[in-house]
N, C-alpha and C positions, 0 to 999 in steps of 0.2 A: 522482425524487430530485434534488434540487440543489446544486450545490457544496458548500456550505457543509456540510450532510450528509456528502456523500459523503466531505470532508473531514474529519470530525469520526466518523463509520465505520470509514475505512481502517485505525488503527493496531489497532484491533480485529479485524478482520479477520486482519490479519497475525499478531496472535497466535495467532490460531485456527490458521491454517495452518501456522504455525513450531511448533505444539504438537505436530502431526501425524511431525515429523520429528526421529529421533532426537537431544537435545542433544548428544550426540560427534561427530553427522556435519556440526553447526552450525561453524562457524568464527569469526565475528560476526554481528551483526544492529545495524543504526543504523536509527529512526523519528525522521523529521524532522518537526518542527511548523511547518515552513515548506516550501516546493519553490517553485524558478524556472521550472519547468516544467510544461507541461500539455499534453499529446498527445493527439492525433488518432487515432482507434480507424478502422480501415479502411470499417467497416460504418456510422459516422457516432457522433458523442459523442467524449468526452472520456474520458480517463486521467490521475490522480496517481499519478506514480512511488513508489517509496518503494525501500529496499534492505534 
């Protein structure tokens, strides 16, 4: 998968996952269409944060 994917995936993603957990135990949720940021995965590859 490449960047551009994976970025274009993610917010999807997270909804899946935020679907999993009760909305009362949510507090907020912000998906960025942007990040300054891109990490290093210990095992080799890359990470987009998101919150």
């Amino acid at each position: 998968m490449g960047l551009s994917t994976a970025k274009e995936s993610t917010p999807n993603q997270q909804d899946e996952l935020m679907s999993a957990v009760a909305s009362d135990d949510v507090s907020s949720t912000v998906q960025s269409e942007t990040s300054g940021a891109l990490f290093e995965c210990e095992a080799g590859g890359y990470y987009w944060p998101g919150t």
